[in-house]
C-alpha positions as CSV (number, residue, x, y, z in Angstrom):
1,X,-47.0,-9.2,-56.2
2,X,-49.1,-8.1,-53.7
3,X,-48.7,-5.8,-50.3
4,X,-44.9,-6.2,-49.6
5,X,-42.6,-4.5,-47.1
6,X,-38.9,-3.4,-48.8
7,X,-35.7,-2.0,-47.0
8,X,-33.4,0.2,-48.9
9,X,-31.7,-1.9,-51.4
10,X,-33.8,-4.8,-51.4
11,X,-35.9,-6.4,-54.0
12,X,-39.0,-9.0,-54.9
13,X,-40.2,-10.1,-57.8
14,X,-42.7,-12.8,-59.0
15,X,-40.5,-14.0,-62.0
16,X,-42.3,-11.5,-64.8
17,X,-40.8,-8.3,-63.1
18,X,-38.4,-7.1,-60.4
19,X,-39.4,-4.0,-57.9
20,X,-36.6,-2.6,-55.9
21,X,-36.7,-0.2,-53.0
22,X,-33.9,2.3,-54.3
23,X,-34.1,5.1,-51.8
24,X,-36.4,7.1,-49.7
25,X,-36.3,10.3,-49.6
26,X,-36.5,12.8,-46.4
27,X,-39.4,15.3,-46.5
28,X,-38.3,18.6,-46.9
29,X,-40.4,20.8,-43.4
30,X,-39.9,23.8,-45.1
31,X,-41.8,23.2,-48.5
32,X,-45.3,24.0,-49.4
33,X,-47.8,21.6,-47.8
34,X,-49.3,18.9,-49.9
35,X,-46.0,19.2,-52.9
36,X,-44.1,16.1,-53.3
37,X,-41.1,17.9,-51.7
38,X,-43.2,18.2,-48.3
39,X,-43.6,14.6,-48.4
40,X,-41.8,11.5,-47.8
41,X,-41.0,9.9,-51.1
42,X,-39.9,6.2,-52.1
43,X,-37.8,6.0,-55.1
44,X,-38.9,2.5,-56.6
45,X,-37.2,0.8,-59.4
46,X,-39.2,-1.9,-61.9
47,X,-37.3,-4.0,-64.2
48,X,-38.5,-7.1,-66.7
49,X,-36.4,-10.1,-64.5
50,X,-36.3,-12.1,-68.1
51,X,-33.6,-9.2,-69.1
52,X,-32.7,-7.1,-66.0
53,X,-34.2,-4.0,-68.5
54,X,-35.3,-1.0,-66.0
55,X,-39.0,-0.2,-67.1
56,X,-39.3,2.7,-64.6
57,X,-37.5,4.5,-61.9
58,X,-40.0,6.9,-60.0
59,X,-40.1,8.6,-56.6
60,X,-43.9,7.9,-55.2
61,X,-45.1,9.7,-52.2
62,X,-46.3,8.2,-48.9
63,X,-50.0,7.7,-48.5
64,X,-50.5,7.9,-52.5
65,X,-51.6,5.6,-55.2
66,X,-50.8,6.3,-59.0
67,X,-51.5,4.4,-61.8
68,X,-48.8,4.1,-64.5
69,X,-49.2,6.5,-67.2
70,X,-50.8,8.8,-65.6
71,X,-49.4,12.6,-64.7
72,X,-45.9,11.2,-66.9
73,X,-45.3,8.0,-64.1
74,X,-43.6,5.4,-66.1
75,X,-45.6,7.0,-69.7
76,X,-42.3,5.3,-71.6
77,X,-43.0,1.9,-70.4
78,X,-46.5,1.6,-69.8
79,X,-47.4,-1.2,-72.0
80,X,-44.4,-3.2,-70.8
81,X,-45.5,-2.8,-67.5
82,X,-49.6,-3.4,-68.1
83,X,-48.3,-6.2,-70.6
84,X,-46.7,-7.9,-67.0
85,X,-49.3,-7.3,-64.9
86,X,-48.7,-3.6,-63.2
87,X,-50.7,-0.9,-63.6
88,X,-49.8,1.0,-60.2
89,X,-48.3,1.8,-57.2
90,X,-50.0,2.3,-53.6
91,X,-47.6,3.7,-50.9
92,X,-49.3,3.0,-47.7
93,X,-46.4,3.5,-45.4
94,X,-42.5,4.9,-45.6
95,X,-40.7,4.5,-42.7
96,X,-37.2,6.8,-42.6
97,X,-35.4,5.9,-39.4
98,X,-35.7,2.4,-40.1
99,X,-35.3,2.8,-44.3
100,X,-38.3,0.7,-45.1
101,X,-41.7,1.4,-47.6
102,X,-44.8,-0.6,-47.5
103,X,-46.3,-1.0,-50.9
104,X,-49.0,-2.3,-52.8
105,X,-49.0,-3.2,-56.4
């Protein structure tokens, strides 16, 4: 997997694990600048495709990149998900009107 673009519900894979666009989230204008609540957020969803077993489920803000394991994202599954190639998340774009993220694993 590389830079992809996902609508709500939708999904790619490339056969080792599934990422699914599961909802985004509306920024909240009256929060503290810079919090995760005054940000856009996509709420992603990885699964192993050989099982359908959900690795993580975590809301990532727009214009961030994480790495797995790091500040608690996806701690329970990280070897699972290093083991099949993903060590993070870069959010480069979340688009609310039209329900769409642009990601890059």
């Amino acid at each position: 997997l590389s830079t992809k673009v996902l609508k709500k519900g939708e999904s790619t894979d490339n056969g080792k694990i599934q990422v699914e666009l599961v909802d985004i989230i509306p920024h909240d204008p009256c929060a503290e600048y810079g919090t995760p609540a005054n940000s856009t957020r996509a709420k992603m969803r990885f699964s192993r495709v050989s099982d359908q077993q959900v690795l993580c489920e975590e809301s990532f803000m727009e214009r961030g990149s994480i790495l797995f394991g790091g500040g608690g994202y996806c701690k329970e599954h990280i070897m699972s998900l290093n083991m099949l190639g993903i060590t993070g998340i870069g959010i480069s774009g979340i688009n609310e009107k039209e329900g769409w993220v642009n990601f890059e694993l």
